[in-house]
N, CA, C and O atoms as CSV, one atom per row, in Angstrom:
chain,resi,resn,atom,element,x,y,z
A,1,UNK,N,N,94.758,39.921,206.508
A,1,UNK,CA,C,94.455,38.627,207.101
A,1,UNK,C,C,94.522,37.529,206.027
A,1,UNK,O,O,94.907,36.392,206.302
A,2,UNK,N,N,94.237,37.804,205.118
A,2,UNK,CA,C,94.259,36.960,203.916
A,2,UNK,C,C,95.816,36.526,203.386
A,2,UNK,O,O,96.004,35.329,203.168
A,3,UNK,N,N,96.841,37.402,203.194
A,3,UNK,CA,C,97.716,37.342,203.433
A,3,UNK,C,C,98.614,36.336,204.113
A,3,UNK,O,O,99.328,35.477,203.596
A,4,UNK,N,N,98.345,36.747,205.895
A,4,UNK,CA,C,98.342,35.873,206.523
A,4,UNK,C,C,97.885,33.812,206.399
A,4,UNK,O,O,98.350,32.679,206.529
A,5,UNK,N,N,96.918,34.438,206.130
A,5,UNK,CA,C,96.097,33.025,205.857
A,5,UNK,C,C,96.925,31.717,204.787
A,5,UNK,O,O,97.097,30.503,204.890
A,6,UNK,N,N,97.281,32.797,203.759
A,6,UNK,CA,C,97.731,32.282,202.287
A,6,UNK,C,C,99.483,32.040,203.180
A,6,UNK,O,O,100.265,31.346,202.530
A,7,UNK,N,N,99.780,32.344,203.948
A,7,UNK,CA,C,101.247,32.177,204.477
A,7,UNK,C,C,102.254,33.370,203.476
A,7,UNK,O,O,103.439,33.347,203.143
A,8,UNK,N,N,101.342,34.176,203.267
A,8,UNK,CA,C,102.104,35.149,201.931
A,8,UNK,C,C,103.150,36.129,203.067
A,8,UNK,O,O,104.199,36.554,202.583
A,9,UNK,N,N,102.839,36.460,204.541
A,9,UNK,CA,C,103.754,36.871,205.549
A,9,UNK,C,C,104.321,36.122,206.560
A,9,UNK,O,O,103.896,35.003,206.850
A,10,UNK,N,N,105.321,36.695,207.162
A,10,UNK,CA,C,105.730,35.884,208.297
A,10,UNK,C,C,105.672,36.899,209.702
A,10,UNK,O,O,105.796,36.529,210.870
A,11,UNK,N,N,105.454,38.228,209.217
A,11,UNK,CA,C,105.051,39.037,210.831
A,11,UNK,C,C,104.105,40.002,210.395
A,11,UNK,O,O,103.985,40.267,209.199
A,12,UNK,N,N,103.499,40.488,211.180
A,12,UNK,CA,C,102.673,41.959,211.063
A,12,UNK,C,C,103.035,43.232,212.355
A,12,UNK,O,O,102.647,43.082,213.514
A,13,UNK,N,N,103.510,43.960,212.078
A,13,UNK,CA,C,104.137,45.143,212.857
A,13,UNK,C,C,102.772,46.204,213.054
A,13,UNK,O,O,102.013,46.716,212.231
A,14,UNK,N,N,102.820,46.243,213.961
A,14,UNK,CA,C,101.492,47.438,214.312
A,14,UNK,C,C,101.797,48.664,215.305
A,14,UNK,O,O,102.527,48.298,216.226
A,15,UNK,N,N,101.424,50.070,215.370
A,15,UNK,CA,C,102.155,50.433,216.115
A,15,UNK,C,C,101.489,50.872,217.323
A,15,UNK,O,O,101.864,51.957,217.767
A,16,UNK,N,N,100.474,50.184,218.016
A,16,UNK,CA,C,100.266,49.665,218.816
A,16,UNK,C,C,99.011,48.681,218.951
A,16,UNK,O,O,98.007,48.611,218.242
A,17,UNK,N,N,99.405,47.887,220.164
A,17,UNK,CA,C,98.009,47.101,220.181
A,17,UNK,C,C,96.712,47.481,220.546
A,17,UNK,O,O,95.807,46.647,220.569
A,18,UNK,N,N,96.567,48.422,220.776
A,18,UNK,CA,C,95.259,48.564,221.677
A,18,UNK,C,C,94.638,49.091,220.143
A,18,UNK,O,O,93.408,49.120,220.130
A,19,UNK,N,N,95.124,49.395,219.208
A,19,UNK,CA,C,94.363,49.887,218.251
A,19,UNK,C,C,94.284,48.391,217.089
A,19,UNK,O,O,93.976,48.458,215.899
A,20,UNK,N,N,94.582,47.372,217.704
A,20,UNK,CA,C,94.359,46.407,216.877
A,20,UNK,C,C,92.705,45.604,216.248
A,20,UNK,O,O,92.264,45.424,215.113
A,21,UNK,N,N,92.175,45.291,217.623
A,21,UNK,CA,C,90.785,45.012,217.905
A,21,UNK,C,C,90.001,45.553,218.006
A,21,UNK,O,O,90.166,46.718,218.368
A,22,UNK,N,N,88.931,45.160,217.805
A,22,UNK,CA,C,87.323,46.147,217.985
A,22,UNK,C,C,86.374,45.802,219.468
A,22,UNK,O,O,85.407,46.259,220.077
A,23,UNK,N,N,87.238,44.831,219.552
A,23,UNK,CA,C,86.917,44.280,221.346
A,23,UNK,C,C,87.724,43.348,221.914
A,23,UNK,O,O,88.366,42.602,221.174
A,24,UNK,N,N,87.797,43.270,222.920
A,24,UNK,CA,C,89.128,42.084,223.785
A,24,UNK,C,C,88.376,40.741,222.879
A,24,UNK,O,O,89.305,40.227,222.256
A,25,UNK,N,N,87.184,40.048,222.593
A,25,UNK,CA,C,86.840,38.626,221.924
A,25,UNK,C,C,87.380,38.927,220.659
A,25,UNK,O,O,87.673,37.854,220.132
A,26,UNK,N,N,87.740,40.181,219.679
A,26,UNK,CA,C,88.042,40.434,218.493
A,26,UNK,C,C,89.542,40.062,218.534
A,26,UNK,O,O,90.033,39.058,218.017
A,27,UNK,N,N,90.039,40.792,219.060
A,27,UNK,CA,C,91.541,40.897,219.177
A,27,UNK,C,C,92.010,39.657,219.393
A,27,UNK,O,O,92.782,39.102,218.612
A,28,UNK,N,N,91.608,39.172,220.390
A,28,UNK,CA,C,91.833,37.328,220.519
A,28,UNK,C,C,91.655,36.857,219.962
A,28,UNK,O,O,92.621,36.347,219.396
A,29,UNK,N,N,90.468,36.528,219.540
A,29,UNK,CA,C,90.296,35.411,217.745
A,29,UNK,C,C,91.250,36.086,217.057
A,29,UNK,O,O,92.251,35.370,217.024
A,30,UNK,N,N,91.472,37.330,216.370
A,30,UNK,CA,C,92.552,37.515,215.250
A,30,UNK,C,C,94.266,37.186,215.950
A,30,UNK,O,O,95.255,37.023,215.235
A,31,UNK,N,N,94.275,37.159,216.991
A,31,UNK,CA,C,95.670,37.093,217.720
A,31,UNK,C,C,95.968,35.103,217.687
A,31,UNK,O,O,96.998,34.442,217.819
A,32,UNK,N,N,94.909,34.815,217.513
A,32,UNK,CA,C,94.602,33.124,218.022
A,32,UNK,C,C,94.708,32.839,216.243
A,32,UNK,O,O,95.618,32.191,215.724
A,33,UNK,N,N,94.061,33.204,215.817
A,33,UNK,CA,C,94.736,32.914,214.381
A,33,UNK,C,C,95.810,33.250,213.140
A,33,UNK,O,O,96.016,32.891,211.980
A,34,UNK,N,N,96.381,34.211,214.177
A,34,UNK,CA,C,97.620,34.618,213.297
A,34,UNK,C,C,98.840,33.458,214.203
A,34,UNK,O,O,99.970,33.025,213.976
A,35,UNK,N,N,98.247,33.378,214.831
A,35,UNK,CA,C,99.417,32.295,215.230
A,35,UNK,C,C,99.249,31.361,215.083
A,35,UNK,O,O,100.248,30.641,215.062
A,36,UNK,N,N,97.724,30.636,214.855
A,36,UNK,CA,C,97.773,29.081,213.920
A,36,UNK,C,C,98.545,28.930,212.746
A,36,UNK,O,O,99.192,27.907,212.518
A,37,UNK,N,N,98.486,30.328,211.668
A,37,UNK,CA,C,98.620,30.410,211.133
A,37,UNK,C,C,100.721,30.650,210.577
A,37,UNK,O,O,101.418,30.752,209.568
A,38,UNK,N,N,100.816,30.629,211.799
A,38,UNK,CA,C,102.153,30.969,211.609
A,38,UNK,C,C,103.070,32.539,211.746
A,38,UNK,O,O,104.280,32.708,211.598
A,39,UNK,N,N,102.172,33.391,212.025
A,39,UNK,CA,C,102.209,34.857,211.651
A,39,UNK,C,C,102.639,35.316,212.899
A,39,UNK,O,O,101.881,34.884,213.767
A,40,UNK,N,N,103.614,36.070,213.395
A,40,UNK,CA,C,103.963,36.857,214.873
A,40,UNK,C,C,102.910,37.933,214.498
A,40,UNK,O,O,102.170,38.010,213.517
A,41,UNK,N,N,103.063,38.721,215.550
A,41,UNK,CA,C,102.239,40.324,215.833
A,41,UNK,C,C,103.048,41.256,216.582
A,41,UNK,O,O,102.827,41.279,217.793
A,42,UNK,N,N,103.963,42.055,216.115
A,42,UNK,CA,C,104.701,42.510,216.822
A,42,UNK,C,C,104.483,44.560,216.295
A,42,UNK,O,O,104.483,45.256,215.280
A,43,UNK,N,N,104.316,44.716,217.948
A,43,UNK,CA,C,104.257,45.800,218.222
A,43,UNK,C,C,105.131,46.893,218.049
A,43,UNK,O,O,106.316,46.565,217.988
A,44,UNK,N,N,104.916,47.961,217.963
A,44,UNK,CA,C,106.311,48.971,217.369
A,44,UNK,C,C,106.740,49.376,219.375
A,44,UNK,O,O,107.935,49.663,219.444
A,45,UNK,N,N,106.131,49.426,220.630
A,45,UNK,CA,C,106.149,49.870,221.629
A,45,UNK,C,C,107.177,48.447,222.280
A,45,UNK,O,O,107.631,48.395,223.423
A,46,UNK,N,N,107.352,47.420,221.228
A,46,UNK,CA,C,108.482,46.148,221.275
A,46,UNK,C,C,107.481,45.206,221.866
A,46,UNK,O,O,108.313,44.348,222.162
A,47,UNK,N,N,106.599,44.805,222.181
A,47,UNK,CA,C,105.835,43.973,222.793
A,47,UNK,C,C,105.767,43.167,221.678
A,47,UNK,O,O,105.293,43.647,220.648
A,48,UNK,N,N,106.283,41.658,221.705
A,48,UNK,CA,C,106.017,40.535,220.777
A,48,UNK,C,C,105.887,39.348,221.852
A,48,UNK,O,O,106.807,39.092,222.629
A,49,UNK,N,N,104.877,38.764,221.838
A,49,UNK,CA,C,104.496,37.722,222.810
A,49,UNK,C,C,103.732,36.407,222.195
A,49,UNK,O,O,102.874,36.415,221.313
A,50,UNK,N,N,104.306,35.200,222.939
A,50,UNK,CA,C,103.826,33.524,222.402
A,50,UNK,C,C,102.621,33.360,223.122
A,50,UNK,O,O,102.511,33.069,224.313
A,51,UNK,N,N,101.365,33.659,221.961
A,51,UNK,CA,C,99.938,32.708,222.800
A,51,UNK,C,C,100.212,31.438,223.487
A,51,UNK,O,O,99.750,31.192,224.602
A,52,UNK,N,N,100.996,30.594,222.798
A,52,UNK,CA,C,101.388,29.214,223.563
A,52,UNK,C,C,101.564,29.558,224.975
A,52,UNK,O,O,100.973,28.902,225.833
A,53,UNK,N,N,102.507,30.762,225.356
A,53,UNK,CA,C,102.605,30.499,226.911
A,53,UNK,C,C,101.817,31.402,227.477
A,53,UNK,O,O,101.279,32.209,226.719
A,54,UNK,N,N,101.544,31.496,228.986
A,54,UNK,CA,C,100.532,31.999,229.823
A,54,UNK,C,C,100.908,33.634,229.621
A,54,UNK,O,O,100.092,34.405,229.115
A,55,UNK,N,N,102.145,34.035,230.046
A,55,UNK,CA,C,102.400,35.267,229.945
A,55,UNK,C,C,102.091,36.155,228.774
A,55,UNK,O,O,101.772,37.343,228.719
A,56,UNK,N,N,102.261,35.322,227.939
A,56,UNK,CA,C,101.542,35.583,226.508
A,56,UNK,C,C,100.629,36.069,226.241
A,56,UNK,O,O,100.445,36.990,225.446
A,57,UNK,N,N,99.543,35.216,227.214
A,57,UNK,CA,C,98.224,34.920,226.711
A,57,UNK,C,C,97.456,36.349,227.684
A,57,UNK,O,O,96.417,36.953,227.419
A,58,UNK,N,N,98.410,36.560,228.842
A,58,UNK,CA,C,97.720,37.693,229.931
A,58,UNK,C,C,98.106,38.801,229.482
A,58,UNK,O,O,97.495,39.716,230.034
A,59,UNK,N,N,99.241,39.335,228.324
A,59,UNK,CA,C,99.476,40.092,227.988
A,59,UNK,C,C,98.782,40.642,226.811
A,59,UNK,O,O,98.709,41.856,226.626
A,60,UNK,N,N,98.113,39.502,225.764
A,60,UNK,CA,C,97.355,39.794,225.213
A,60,UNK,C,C,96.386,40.121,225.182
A,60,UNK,O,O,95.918,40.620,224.158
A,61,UNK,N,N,95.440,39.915,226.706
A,61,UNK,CA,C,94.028,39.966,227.469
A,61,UNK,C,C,94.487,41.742,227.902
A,61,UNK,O,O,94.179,42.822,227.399
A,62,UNK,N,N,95.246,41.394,228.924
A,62,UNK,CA,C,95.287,43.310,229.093
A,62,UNK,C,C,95.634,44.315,227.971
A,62,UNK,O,O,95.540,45.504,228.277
A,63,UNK,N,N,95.967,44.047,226.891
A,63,UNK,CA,C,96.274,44.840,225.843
A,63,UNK,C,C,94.593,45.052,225.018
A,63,UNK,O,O,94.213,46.094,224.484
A,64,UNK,N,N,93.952,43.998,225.099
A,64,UNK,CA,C,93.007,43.740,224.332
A,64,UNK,C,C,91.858,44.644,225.341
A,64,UNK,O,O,91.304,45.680,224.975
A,65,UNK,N,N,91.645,43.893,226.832
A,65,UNK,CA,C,91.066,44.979,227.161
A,65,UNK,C,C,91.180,46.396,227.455
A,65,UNK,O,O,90.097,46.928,227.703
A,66,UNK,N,N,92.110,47.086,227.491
A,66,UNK,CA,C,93.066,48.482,227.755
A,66,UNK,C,C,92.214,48.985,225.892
A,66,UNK,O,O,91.734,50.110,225.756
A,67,UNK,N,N,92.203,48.458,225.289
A,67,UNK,CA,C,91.889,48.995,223.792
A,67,UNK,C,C,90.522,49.069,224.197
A,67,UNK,O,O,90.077,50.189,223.946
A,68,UNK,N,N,89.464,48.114,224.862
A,68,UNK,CA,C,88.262,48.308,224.841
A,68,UNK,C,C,87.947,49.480,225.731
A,68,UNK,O,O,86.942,50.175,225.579
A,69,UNK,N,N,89.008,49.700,226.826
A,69,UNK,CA,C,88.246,50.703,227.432
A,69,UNK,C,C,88.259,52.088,226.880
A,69,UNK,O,O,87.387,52.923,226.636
A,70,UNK,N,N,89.671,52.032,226.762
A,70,UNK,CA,C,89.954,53.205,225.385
A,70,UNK,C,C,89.054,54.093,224.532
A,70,UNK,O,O,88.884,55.300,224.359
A,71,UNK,N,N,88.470,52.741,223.999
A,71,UNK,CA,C,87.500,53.126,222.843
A,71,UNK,C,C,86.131,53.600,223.451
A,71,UNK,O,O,85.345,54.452,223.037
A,72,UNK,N,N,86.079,52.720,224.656
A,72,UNK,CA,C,84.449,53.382,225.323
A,72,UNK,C,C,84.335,54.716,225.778
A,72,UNK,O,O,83.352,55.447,225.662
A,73,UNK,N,N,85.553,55.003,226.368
A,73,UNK,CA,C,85.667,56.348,226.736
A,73,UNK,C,C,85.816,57.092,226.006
A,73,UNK,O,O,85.308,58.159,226.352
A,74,UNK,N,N,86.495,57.129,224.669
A,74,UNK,CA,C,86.112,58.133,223.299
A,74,UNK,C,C,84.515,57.935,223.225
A,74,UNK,O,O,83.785,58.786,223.733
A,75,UNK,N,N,84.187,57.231,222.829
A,75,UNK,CA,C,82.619,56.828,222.276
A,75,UNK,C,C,82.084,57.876,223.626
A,75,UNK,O,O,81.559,58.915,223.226
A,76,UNK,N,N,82.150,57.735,225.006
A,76,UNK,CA,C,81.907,58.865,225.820
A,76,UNK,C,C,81.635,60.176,225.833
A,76,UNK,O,O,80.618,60.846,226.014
A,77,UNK,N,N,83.244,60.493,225.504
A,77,UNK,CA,C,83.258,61.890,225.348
A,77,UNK,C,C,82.888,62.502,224.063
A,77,UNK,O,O,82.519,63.669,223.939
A,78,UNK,N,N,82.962,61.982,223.491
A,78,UNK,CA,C,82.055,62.442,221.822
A,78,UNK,C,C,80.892,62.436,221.926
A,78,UNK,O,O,80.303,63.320,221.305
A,79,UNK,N,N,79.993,61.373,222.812
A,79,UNK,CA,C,78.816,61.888,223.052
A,79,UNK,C,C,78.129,62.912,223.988
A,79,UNK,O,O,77.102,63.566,223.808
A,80,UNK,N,N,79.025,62.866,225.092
A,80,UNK,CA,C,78.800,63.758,225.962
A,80,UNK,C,C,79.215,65.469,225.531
A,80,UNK,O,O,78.826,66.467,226.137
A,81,UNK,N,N,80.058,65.435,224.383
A,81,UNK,CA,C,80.388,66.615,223.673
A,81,UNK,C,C,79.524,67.305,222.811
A,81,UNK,O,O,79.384,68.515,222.633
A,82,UNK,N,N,78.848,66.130,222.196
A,82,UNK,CA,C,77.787,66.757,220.978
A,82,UNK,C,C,76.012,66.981,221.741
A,82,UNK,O,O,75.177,67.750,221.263
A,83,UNK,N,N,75.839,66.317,222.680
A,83,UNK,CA,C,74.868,66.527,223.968
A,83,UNK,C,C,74.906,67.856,224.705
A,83,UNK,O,O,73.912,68.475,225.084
A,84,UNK,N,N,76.561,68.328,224.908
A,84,UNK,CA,C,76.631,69.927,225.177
A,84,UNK,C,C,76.380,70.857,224.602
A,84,UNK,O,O,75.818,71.899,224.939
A,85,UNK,N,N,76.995,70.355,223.237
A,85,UNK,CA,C,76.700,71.347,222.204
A,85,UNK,C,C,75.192,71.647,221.834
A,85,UNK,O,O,74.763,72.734,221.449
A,86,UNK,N,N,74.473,70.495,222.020
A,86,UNK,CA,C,72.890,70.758,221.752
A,86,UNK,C,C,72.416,71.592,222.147
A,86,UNK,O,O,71.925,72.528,221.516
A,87,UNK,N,N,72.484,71.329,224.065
A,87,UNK,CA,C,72.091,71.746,224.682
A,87,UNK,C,C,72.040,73.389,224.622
A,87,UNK,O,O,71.131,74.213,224.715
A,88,UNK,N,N,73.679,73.472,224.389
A,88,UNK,CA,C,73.972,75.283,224.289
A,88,UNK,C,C,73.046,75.718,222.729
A,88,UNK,O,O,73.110,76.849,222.248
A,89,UNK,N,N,72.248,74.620,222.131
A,89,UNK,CA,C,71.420,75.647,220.968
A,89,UNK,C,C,71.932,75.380,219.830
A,89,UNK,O,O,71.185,75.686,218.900
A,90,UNK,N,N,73.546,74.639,219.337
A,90,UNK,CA,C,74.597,74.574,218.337
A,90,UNK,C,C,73.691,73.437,217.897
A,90,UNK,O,O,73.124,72.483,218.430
A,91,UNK,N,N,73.858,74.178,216.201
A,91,UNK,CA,C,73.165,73.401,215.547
A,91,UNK,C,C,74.026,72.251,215.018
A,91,UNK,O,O,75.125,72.631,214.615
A,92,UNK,N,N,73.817,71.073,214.932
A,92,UNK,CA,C,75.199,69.585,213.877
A,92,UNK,C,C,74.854,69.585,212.721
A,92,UNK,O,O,73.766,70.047,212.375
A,93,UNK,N,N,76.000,68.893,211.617
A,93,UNK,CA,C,75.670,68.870,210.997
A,93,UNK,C,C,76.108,69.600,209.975
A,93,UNK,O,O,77.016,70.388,210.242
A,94,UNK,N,N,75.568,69.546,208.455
A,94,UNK,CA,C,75.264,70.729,207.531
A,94,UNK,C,C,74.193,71.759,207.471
A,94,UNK,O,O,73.127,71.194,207.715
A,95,UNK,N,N,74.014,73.077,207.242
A,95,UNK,CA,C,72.810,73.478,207.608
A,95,UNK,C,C,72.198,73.485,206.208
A,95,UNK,O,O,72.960,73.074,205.332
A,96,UNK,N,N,70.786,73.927,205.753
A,96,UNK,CA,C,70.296,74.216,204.825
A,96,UNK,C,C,70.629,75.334,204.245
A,96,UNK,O,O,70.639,76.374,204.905
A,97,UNK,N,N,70.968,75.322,202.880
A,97,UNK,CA,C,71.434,77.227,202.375
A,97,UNK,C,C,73.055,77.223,202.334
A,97,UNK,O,O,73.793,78.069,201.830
A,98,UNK,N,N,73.403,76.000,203.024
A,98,UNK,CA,C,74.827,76.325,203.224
A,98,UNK,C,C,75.402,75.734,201.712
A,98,UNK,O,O,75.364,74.504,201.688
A,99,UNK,N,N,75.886,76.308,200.545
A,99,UNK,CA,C,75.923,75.478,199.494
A,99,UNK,C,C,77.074,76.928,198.851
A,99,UNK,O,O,76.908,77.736,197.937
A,100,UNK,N,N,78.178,76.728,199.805
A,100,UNK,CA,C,78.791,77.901,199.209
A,100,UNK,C,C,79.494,78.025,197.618
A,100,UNK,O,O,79.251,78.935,196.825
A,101,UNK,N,N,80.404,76.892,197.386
A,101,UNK,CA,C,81.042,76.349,196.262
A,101,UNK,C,C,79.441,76.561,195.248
A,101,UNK,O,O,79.286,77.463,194.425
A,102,UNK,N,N,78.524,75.617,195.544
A,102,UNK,CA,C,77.781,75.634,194.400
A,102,UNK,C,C,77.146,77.540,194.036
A,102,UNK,O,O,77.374,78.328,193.118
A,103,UNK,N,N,76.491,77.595,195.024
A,103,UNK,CA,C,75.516,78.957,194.944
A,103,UNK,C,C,77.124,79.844,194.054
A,103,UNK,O,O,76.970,80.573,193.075
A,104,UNK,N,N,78.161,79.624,194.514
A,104,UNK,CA,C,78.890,80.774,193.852
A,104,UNK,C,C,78.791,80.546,192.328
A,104,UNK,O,O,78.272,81.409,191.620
A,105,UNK,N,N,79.305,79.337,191.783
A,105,UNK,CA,C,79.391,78.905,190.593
A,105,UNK,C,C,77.842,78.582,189.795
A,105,UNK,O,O,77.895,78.120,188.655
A,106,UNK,N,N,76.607,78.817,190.375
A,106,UNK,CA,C,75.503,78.890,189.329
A,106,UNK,C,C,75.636,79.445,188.487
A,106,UNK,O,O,75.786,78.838,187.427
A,107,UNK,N,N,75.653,80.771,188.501
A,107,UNK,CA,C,75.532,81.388,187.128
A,107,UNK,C,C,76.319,81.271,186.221
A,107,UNK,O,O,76.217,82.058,185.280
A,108,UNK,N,N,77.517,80.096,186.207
A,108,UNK,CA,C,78.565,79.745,185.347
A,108,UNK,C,C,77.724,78.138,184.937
A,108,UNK,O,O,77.855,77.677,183.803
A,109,UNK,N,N,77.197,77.680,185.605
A,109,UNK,CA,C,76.531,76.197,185.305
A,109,UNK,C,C,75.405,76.773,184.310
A,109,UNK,O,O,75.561,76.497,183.120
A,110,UNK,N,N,74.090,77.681,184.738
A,110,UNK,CA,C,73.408,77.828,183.884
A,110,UNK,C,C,73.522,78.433,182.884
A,110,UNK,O,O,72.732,78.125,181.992
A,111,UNK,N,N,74.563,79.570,182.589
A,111,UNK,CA,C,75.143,79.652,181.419
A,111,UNK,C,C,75.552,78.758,180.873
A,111,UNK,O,O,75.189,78.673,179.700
A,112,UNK,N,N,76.294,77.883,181.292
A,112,UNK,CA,C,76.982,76.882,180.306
A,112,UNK,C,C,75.814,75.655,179.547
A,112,UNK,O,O,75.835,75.050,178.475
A,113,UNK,N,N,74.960,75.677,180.585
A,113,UNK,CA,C,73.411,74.691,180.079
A,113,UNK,C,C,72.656,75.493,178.998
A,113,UNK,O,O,72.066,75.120,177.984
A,114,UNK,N,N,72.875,76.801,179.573
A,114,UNK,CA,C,72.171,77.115,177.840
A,114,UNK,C,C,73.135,77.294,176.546
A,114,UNK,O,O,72.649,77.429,175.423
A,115,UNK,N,N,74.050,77.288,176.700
A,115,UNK,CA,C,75.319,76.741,175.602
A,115,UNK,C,C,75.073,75.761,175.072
A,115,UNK,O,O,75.122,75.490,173.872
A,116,UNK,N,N,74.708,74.981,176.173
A,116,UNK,CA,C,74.413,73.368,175.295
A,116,UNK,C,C,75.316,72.308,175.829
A,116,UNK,O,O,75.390,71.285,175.147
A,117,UNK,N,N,76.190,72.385,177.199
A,117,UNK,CA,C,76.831,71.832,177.096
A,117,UNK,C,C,76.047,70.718,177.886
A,117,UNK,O,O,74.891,70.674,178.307
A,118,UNK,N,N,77.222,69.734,177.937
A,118,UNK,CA,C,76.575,68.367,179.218
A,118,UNK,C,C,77.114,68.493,180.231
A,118,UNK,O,O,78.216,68.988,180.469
A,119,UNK,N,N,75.868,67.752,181.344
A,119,UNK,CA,C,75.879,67.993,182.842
A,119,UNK,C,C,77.599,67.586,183.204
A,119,UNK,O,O,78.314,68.165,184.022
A,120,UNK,N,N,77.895,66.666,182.505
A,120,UNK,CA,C,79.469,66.002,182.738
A,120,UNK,C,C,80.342,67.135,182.412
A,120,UNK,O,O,80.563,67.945,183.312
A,121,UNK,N,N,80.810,67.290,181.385
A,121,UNK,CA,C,81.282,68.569,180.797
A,121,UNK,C,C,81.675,69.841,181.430
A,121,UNK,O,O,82.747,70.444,181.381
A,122,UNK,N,N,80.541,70.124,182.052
A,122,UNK,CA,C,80.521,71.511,182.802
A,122,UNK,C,C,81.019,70.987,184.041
A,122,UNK,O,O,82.035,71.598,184.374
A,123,UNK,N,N,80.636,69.940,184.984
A,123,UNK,CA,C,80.948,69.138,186.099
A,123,UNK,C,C,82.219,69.195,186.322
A,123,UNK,O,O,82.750,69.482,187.395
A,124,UNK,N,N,83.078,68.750,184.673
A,124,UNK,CA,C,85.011,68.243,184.735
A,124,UNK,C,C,85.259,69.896,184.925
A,124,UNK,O,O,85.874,70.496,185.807
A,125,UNK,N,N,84.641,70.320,183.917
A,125,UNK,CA,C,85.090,71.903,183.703
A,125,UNK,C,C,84.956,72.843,184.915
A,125,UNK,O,O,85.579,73.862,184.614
A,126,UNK,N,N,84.432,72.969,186.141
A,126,UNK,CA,C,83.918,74.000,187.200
A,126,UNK,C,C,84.377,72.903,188.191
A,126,UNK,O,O,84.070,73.001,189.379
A,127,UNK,N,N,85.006,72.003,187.792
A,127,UNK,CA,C,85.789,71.232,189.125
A,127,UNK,C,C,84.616,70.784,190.364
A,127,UNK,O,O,84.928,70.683,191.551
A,128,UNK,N,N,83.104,70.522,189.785
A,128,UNK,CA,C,81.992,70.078,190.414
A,128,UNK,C,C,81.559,68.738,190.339
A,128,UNK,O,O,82.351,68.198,189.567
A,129,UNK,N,N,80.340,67.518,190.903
A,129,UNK,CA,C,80.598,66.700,190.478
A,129,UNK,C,C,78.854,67.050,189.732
A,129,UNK,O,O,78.039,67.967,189.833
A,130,UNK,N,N,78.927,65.722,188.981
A,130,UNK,CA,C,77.535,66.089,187.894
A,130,UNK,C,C,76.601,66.510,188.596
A,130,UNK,O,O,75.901,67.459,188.242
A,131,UNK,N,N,76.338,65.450,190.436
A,131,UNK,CA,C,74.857,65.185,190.806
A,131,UNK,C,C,74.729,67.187,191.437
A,131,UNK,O,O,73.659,67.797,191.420
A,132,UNK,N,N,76.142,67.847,191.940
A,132,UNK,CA,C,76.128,69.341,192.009
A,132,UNK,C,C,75.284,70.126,191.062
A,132,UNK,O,O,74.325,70.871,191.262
A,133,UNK,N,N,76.004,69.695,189.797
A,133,UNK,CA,C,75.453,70.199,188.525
A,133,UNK,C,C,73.818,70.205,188.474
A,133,UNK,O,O,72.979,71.104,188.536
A,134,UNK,N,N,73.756,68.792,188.334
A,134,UNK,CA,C,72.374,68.640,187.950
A,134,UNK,C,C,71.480,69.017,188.838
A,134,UNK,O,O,70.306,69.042,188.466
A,135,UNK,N,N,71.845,69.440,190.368
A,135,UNK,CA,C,70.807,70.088,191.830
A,135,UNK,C,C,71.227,71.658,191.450
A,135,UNK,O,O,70.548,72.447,192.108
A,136,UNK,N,N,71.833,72.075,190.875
A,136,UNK,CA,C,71.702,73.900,190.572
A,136,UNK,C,C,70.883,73.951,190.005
A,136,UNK,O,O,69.955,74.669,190.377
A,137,UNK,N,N,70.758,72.876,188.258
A,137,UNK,CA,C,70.031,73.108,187.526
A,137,UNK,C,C,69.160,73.295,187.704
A,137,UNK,O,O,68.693,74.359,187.297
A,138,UNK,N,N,67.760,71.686,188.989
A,138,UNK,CA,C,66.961,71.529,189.292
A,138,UNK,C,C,66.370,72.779,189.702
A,138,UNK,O,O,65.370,73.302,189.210
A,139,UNK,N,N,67.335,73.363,190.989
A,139,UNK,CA,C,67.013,74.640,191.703
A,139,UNK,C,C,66.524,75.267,191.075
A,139,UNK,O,O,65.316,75.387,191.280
A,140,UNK,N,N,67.216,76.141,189.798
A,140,UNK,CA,C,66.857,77.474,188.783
A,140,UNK,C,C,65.706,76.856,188.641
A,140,UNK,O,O,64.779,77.143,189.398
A,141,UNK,N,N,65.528,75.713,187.454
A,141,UNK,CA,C,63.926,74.797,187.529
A,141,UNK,C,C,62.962,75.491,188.443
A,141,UNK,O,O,62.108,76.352,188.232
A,142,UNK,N,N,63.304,74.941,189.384
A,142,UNK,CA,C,61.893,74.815,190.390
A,142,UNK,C,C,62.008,76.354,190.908
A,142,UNK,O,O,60.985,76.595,191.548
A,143,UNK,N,N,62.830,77.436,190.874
A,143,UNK,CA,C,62.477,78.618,191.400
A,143,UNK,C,C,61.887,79.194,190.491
A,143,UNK,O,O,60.967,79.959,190.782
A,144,UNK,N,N,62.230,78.998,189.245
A,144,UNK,CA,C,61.185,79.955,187.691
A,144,UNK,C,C,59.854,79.277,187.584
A,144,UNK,O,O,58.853,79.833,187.131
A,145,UNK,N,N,59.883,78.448,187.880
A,145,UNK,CA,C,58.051,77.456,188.220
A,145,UNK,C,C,57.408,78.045,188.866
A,145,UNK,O,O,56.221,78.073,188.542
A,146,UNK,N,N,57.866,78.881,190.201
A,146,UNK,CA,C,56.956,79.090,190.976
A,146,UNK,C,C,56.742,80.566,190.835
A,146,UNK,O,O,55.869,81.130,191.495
């Protein structure tokens, strides 16, 4: 949009509209200012249309709303999907314990900590990231404490 703005383009190709906006008032303000601005909007499905004229302007309204409904009905079925899944007992999510990558590679982290090395070090080296590193460590920690 900035782009646009700066006159740095003269079209934007999308390959379709309904995935342009986040709502039919979205899509219109950005459709209403790429053309103050000088900018076409042209669709890969060939749809290129003048806000100036009416046909334009109704083609941009049903495109804009056709995207909103679109999207409500995903937002739908994703909820109505993960609501089934509850129901049947399926747990979401990550579970607790589930820490396969790390739990395998401990005993290569705490060896390497009593080497001496650094949390970074061992992190680049075991292809982990530090804050991994440094929650194994903690773990061993707090299980020899108790």
């Amino acid at each position: 949009m900035a782009w646009a703005q700066n006159r740095g383009i003269d079209a934007i190709l999308v390959t379709e509209m309904t995935r342009w906006g986040r709502s039919t008032i979205d899509l219109i303000e950005t459709l209403q200012s790429l053309h103050s601005w000088g900018v076409s909007l042209i669709a890969q499905t060939g749809f290129q249309f003048d806000l100036n004229t009416p046909q334009g302007r109704l083609i941009a309204h049903l495109m804009a709303s056709l995207a909103e409904f679109e999207r409500d009905l995903v937002r739908e079925r994703v909820r109505s999907g993960l609501a089934q899944a509850k129901a049947r007992g399926q747990k979401l999510g990550r579970q607790p314990g589930q820490r396969v990558k790390s739990d395998k590679l401990a005993p290569k982290v705490l060896k390497m900590v009593e080497q001496g090395y650094s949390y970074r070090k061992i992190a680049s080296t075991l292809h982990l990231s530090k804050t991994t590193v440094n929650d194994i460590v903690k773990r061993h920690r707090q299980s020899k404490a108790q």
